[in-house]
N, C-alpha and C positions, 0 to 999 in steps of 0.2 A: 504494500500500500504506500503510496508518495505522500510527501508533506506537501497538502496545498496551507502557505501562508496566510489565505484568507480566510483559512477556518480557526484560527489562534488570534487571543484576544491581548497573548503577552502582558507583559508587567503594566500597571496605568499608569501613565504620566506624568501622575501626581508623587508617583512615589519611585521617578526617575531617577532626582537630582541627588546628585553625589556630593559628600566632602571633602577638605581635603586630602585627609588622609584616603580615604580612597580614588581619591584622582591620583594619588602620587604612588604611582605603581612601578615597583624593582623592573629594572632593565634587562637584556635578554643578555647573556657572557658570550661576546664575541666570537672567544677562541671556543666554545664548545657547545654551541646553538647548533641545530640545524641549519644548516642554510637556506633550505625554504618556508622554515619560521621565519626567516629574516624578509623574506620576500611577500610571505602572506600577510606581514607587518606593513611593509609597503605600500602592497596594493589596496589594504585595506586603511593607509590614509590617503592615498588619492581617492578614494570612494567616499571618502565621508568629508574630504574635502572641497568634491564637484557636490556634494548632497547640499553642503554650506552655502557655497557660491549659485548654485541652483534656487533654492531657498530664499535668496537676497533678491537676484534678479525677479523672482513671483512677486516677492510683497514692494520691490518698487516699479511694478507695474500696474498691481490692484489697488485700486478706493478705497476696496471693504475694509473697513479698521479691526469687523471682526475676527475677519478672515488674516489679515494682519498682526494680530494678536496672537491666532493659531501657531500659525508658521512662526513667531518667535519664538512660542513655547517650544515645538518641539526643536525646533533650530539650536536655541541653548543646550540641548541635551545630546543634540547632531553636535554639536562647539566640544561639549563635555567627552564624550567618543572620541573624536579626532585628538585631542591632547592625549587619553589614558594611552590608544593606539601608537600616537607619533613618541608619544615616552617611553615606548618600551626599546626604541631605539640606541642603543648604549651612548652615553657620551665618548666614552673612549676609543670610540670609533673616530678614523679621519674622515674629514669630508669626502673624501677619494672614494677610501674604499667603502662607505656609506654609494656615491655615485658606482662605483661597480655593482654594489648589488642593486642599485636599479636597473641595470643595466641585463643582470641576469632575470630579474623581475619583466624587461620588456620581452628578451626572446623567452622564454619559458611560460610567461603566459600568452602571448601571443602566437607562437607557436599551436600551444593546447587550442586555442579558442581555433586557430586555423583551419586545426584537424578536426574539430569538433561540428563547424560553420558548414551549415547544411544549403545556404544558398551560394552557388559558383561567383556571382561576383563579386561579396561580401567576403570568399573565401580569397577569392587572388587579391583582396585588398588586404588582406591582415597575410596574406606570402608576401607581397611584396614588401611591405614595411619593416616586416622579422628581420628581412635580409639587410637592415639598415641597421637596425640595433643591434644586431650580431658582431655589425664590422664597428660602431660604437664602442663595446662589449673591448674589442681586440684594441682601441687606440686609445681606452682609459687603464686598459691592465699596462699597456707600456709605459703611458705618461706614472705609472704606479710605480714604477720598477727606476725609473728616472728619476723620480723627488724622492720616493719613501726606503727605495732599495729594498721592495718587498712583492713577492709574486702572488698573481692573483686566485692560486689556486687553494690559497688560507683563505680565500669570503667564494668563492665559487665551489670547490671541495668534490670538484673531479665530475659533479654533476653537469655542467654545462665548458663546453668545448669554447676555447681562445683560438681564433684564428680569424685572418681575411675573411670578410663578406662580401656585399657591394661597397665598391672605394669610396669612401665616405665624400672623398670631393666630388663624385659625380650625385650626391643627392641634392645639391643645388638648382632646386626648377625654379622656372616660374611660377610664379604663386597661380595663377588660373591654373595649371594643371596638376595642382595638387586637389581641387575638388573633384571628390567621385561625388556620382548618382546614387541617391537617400532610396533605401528600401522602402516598398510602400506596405503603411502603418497598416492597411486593411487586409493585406495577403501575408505579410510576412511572419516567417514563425518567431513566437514568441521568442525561443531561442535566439534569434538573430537580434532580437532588440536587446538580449542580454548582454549579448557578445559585445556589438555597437558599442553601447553605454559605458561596459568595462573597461575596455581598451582606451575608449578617448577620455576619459578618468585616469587611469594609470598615467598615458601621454602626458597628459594636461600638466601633472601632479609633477612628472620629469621635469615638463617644461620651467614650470615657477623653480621648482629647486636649483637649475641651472644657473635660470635669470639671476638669483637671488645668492646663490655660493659662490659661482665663479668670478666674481671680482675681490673675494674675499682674499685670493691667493698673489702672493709674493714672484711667482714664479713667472716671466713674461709668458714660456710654454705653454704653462696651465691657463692662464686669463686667455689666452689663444684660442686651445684646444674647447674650452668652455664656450668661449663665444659662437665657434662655428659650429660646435653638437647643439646647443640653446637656439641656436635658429633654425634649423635643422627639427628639431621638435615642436617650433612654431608649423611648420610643414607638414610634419603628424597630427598635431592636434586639428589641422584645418583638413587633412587627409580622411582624417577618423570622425569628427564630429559632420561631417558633408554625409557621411552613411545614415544616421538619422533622419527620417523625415522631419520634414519641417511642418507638416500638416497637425501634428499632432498637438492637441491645445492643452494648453498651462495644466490642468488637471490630469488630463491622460502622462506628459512626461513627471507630473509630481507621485504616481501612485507605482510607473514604472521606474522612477529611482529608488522608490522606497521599497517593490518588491526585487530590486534586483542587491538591496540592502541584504534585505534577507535571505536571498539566493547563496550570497556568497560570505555571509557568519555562517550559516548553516556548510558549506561546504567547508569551509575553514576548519569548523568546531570536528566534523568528520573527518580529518586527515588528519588535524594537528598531532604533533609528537609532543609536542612541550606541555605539560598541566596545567603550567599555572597562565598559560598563553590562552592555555583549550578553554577555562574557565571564561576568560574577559569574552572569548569570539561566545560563546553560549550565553551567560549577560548581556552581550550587546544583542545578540540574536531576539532575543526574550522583549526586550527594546524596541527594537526595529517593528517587530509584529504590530507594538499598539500603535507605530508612526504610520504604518500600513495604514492600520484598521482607522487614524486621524485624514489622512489622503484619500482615502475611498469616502470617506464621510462629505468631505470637501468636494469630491469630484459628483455626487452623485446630488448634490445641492446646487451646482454652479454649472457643472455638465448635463444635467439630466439625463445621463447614464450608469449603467452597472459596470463597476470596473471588474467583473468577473466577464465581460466582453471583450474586453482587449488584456487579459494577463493569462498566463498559462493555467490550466488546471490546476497543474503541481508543480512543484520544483521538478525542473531538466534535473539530469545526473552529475555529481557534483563535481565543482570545478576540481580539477587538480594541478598541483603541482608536480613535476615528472620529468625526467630526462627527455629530450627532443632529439635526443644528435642524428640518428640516421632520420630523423623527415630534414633537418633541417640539412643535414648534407645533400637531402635530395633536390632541394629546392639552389641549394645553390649551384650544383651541376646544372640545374635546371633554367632560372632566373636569374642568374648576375644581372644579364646583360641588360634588361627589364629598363625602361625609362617609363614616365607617362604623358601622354597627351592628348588636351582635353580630359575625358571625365575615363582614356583609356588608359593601353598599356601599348606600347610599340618597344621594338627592339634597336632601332636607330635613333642617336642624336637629331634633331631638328632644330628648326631657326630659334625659335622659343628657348631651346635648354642650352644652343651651344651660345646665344647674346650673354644666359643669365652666368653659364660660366664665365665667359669672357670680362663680363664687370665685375662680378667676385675677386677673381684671380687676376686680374690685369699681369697675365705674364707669369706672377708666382707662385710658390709652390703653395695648398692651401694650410693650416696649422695642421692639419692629421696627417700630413705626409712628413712635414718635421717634424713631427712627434718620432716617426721610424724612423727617419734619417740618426735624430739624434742619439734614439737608441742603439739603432747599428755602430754608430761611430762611439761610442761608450762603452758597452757589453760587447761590441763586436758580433751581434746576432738579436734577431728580434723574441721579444716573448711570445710564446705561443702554448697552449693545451690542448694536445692534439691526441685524443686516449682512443681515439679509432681508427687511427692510420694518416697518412699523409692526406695531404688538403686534396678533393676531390678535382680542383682545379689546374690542369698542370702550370698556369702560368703563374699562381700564388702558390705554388711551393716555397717552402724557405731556400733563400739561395744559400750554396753551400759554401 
């Protein structure tokens, strides 16, 4: 029997709000976490930080003071979630390697969602993008190995593969052709609007992190290599949020953030390894249900519909966290070479993408290529985790 969310009434609202001492929850130990605790941590503050940001843009667009009122309520308790979540974070973590495991956070869920994505173009839309985070993935473990002198296979942990993907400087488009064509809300499976939702959440969550650390650093390399991956995710976030319909009104995407809140404490609470992690993703779970059951209330007052019309019956099968390598080796044998234009995908440069190289790079090399230059010329070899043989690709092999 499946969990439909809509039949849990969850903890009430009233008896939400936390103290401090339970806000202020023990951090997760570095050296002997899981590694995809550390990621389900993640993803699980980009989600509750698009829920935030979500939430603000409904009540400064509505009148209703009532309704205004609502969404503040539970918005404090969305605020309250995203701090316990973002603090289980360790502080003795560098920002770096904090950035690598987003990093592993984008291929690894995006990846799952890929395999998962039951509509064809939604699906080569979350292949082509992995292929970007992957080579991301490969030119923040080197800038790691340059400042920190430490390799990335202590926050990755053999689970996900360092190597070349698409060359980061060729993710440089034109902004029109980073928008795809939005699934339509009427046909599509509920599934796909989960998938949608997650991914440009996680993105989004990269993007501000970027914007916001990468000047923090000393290092000319690093403020570099930041700059050009931070806009770079401006290009995902406008990639991934363009799959969304845009038909969908204020209440239908308020009740599908909140069930897809749900979707993924609940899948979280199911894999987690750590206890005292598995605890907070079931408390928030418990949570989210009545945020549910306050969005459906909303919607069926201001929509004049049932949102058991547009949400799944039950929850899909739960997300997971998992090793990718042989899909994603497949994809990159398969799609390097992948550009896009227009709302497609072609395999040739065109006028559009080789202008927007051209004024990027005026002639130079872009920072993720010195980033390996300067590794090469330091270590005398690039960092790489390559745990299932040479790189599929003969021309990014490592030179010898």
């Amino acid at each position: 029997m499946g969990f439909n969310p809509l039949d849990h009434s969850g903890i009430p609202l009233d008896r939400q709000l936390r103290n401090w001492r339970e806000l202020n929850v023990a951090p997760i130990d570095p050296d002997h976490c899981d590694p995809y605790t550390r990621c389900r941590i993640i993803t699980m503050n980009g989600i509750e930080v698009e829920a935030i940001l979500f939430s603000h843009q409904l009540a400064r667009h509505c009148p209703d003071m009532d309704v205004k009122r609502r969404l503040a309520s539970t918005r404090y308790i969305e605020a309250q979630q995203q701090k316990v979540v973002n603090w289980l974070l360790p502080g003795t973590s560098s920002v770096l390697e904090t950035t690598i495991a987003y990093e592993q956070v984008a291929v690894d869920l995006t990846a799952w969602v890929a395999r998962m994505e039951p509509d064809p173009y939604l699906k080569q839309a979350y292949q082509f993008g992995v292929l970007e985070d992957f080579d991301h993935l490969y030119r923040y473990a080197n800038l790691y190995e340059i400042i920190e002198h430490r390799k990335a296979e202590s926050i990755v942990d053999q689970l996900t593969e360092v190597m070349p993907g698409r060359p980061t400087r060729m993710h440089h488009r034109d902004p029109v052709d980073n928008v795809r064509e939005p699934y339509d809300r009427s046909s599509a499976n509920p599934l796909s609007k989960l998938h949608a939702l997650t991914v440009m959440s996680a993105e989004q969550q990269t993007m501000n992190f970027y914007m916001n650390t990468g000047p923090t650093y000393i290092e000319p390399i690093a403020r570099q290599l930041y700059q050009e991956i931070g806009l770079i995710e401006e290009e995902h976030v406008t990639h991934y949020e363009s799959l969304v319909d845009p038909g969908e009104t204020w209440w239908e995407q308020l009740v599908n953030h909140e069930y897809n809140e749900c979707y993924l404490y609940h899948s979280f609470m199911e894999t987690e390894s750590d206890p005292k992690v598995k605890a907070i993703w079931e408390l928030h779970l418990n949570m989210e249900l009545a945020h549910l059951q306050e969005a459906c209330d909303l919607m069926r007052r201001h929509d004049g519909r049932e949102p058991r019309e547009v949400l799944a019956p039950e929850l899909p099968n739960v997300l997971t966290f998992e090793p990718n390598k042989g899909y994603l080796r497949g994809l990159i044998a398969d799609q390097l070479d992948l550009t896009t234009l227009g709302a497609g995908y072609v395999r040739e440069a065109h006028e559009r993408f080789e202008a927007m190289q051209e004024a990027l790079m005026g002639g130079e090399a872009a920072p993720s290529d010195r980033v390996m230059e300067r590794q090469r010329e330091e270590a005398g070899r690039e960092y790489r985790l390559e745990t299932e043989g040479e790189h599929p690709v003969a021309a990014l092999r490592e030179r010898g």
